[in-house]
C-alpha positions as CSV (number, residue, x, y, z in Angstrom):
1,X,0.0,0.0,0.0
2,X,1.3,3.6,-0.6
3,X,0.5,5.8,1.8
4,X,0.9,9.7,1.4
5,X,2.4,12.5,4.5
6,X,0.0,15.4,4.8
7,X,1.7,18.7,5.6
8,X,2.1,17.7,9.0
9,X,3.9,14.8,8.0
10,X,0.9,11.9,9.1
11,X,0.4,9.5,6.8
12,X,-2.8,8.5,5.2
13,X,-4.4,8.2,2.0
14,X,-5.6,10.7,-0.5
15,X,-9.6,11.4,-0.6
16,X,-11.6,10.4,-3.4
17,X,-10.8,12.1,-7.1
18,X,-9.0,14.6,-4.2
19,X,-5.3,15.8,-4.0
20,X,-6.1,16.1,-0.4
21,X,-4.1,13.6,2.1
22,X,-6.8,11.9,5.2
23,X,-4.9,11.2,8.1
24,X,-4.9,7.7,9.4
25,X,-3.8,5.6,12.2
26,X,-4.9,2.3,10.4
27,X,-6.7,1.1,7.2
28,X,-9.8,-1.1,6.9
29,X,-7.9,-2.9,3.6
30,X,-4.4,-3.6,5.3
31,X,-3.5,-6.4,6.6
32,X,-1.9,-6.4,10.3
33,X,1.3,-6.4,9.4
34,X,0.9,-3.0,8.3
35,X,-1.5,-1.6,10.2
36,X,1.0,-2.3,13.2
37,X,3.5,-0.6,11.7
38,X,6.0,1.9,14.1
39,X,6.9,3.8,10.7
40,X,2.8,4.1,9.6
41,X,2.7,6.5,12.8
42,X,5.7,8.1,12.9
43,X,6.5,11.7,11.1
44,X,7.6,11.4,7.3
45,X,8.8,14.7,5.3
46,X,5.3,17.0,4.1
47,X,4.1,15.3,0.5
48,X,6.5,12.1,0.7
49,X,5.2,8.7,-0.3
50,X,5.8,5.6,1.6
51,X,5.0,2.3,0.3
52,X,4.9,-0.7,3.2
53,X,4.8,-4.2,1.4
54,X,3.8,-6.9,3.8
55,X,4.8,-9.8,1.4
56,X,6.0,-13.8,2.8
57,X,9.1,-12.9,4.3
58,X,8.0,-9.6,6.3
59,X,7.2,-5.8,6.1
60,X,9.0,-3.8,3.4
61,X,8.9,0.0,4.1
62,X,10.3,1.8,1.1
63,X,10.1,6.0,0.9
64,X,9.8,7.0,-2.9
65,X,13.6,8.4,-2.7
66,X,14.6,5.3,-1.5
67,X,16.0,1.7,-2.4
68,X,13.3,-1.3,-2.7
69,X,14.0,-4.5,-1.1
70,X,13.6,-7.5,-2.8
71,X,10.9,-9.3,-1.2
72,X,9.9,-12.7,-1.1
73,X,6.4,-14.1,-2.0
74,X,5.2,-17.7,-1.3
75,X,2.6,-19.1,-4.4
76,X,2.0,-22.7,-3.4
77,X,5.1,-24.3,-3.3
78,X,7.2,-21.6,-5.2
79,X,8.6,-18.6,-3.7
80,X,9.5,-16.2,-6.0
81,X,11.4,-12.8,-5.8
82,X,9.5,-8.8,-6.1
83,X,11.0,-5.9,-6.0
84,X,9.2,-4.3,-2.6
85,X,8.6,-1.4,-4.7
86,X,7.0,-3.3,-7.5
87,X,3.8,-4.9,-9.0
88,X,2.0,-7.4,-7.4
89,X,-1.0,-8.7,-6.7
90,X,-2.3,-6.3,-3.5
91,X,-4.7,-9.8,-2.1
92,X,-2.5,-11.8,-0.1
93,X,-4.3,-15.0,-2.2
94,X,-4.8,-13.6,-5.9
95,X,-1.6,-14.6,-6.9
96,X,-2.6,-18.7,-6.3
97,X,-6.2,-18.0,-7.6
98,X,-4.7,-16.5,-10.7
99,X,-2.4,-19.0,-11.6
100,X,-4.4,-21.8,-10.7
101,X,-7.3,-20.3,-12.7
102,X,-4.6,-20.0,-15.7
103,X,-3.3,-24.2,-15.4
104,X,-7.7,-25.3,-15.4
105,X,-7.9,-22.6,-18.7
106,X,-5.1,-23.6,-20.8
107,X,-4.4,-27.1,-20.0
108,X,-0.4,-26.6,-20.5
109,X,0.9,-30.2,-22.1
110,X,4.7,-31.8,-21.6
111,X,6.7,-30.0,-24.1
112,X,4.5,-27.3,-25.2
113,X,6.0,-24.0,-26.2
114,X,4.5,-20.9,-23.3
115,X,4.8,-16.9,-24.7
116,X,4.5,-15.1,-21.3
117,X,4.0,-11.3,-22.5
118,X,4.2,-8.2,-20.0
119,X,5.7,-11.3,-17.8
120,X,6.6,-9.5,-14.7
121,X,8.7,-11.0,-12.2
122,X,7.2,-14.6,-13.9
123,X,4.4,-15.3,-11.7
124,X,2.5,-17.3,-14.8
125,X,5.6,-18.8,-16.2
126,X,7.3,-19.6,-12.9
127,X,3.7,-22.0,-12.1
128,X,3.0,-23.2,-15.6
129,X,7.1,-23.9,-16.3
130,X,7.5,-27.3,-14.3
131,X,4.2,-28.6,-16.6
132,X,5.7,-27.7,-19.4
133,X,8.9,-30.2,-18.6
134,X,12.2,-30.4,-19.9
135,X,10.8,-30.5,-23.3
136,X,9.2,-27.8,-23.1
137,X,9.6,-23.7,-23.6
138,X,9.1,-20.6,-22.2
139,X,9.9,-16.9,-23.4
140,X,8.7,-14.6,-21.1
141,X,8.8,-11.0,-22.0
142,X,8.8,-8.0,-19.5
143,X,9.9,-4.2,-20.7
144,X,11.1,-3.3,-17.2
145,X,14.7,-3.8,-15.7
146,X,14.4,-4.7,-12.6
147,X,11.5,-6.9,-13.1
148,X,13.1,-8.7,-16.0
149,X,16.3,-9.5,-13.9
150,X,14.2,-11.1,-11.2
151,X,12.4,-12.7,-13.8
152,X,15.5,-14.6,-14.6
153,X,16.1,-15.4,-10.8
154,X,12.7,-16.9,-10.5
155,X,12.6,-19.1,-13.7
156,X,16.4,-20.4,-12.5
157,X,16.6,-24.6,-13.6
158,X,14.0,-23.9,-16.2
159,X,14.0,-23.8,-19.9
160,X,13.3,-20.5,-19.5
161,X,14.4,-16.7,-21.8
162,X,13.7,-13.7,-20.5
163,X,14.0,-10.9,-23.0
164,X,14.0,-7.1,-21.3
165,X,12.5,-5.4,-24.6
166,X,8.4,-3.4,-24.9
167,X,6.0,-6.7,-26.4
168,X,4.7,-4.6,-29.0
169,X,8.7,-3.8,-30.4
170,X,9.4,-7.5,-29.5
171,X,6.6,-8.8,-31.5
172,X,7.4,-6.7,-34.1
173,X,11.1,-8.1,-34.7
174,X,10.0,-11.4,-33.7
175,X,11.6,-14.7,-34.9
176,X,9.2,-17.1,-33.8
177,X,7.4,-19.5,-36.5
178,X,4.3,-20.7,-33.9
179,X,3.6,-21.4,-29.7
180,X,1.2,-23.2,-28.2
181,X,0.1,-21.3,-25.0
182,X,0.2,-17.5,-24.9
183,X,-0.3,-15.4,-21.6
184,X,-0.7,-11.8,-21.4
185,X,-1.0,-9.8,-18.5
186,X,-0.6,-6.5,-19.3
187,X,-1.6,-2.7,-17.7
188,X,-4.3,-1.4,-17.1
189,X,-4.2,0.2,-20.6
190,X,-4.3,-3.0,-21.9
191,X,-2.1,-4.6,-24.6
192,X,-3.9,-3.1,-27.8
193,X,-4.8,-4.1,-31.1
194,X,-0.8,-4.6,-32.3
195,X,0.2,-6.6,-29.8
196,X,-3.3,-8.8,-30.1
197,X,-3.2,-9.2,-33.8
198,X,1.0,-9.9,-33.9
199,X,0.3,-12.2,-30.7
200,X,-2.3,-14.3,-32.9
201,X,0.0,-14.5,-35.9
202,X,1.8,-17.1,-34.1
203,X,-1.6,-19.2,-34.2
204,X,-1.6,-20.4,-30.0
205,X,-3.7,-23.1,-29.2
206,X,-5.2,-21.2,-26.2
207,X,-4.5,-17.5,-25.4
208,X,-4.9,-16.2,-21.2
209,X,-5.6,-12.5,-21.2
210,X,-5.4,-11.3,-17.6
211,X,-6.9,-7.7,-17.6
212,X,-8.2,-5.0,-14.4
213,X,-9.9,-3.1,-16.7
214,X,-13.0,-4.1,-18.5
215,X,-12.9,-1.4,-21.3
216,X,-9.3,-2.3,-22.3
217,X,-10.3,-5.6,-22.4
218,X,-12.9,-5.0,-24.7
């Protein structure tokens, strides 16, 4: 959760389609580790944000100037490595409903080829990868740094490339001749009509589109 200093320097959370910061002591959403926070009650700079990651291993606090942690979140029997600062899942149980939900849909096979696009850290690829097998292959593709590198971390022992590139440029100067299994998970601007129709060029036996926005989906 980020949380925002008023011009006192209390932290809180930003009023509805407001700029102005509501002072809080707790918050209905958070889970305890936060709420019990020291540093969720203590004074912060006027206008700083402060984001507090309660994740598998512990409580992450990370000021906007400063350096994230890597954090460590358990999906079943996998734990996998987030930047504290990053994107993930804010329910403590999406992440096993998700991927679950993604293993009934597409029905991965031994030694089926896996296209993870706007991968992440490789939540989908990390779950679906030991499926797959040894004979099988996974590109996962993820336009940020950071994320990309931990990507690599995370799909470790796997047949498994990451590439750090945008999907739609990726796509674009692709190589592949055909997949099996795509999985797209992109922002909530959704991936677009390039990325769809290049994504579908590689004729997929089943495509996953994970979206949290309805329009963009659409």
């Amino acid at each position: 959760m980020d949380f925002v200093a008023d011009s006192r320097g209390r932290l809180g959370l930003r009023a509805s389609r407001s700029h102005d910061v509501i002072a809080l002591r707790a918050c209905p959403l958070a889970v305890d580790a936060i709420n019990d926070a020291e540093e969720l009650r203590q004074p912060w700079q006027a206008g700083a944000t402060v984001r507090f990651a309660a994740s598998t291993d512990g409580l992450h606090v990370t000021p906007e100037d400063g350096n994230a942690a890597t954090a460590i979140e358990r999906v079943g029997g996998a734990m996998l490595d987030v930047a504290a600062s990053g994107f993930w899942q804010v329910h403590r149980h999406a992440a096993q409903q998700f991927t679950q939900r993604a293993i009934d849909l597409l029905d991965p096979q031994p030694g089926e080829f896996l296209l993870d696009l706007y991968s992440g850290v490789g939540l989908f690829a990390r779950m679906l990868a030991p499926i797959l097998g040894s004979g099988g292959r996974v590109v996962l593709v993820e336009s940020d740094n950071r994320a990309g590198r931990l990507a690599k971390r995370n799909l470790r022992g796997f047949h498994a490339e990451v590439v750090v590139d945008r999907v739609d440029r990726w796509l674009a100067k692709r190589s592949l001749a055909r997949v099996d299994l795509i999985v797209l998970d992109p922002p909530r601007a959704g991936a677009g009509k390039l990325v769809m129709t290049e994504a579908l060029r590689l004729r997929p036996r089943r495509v996953l589109y994970v979206a949290c926005d309805p329009a963009s989906l659409a």
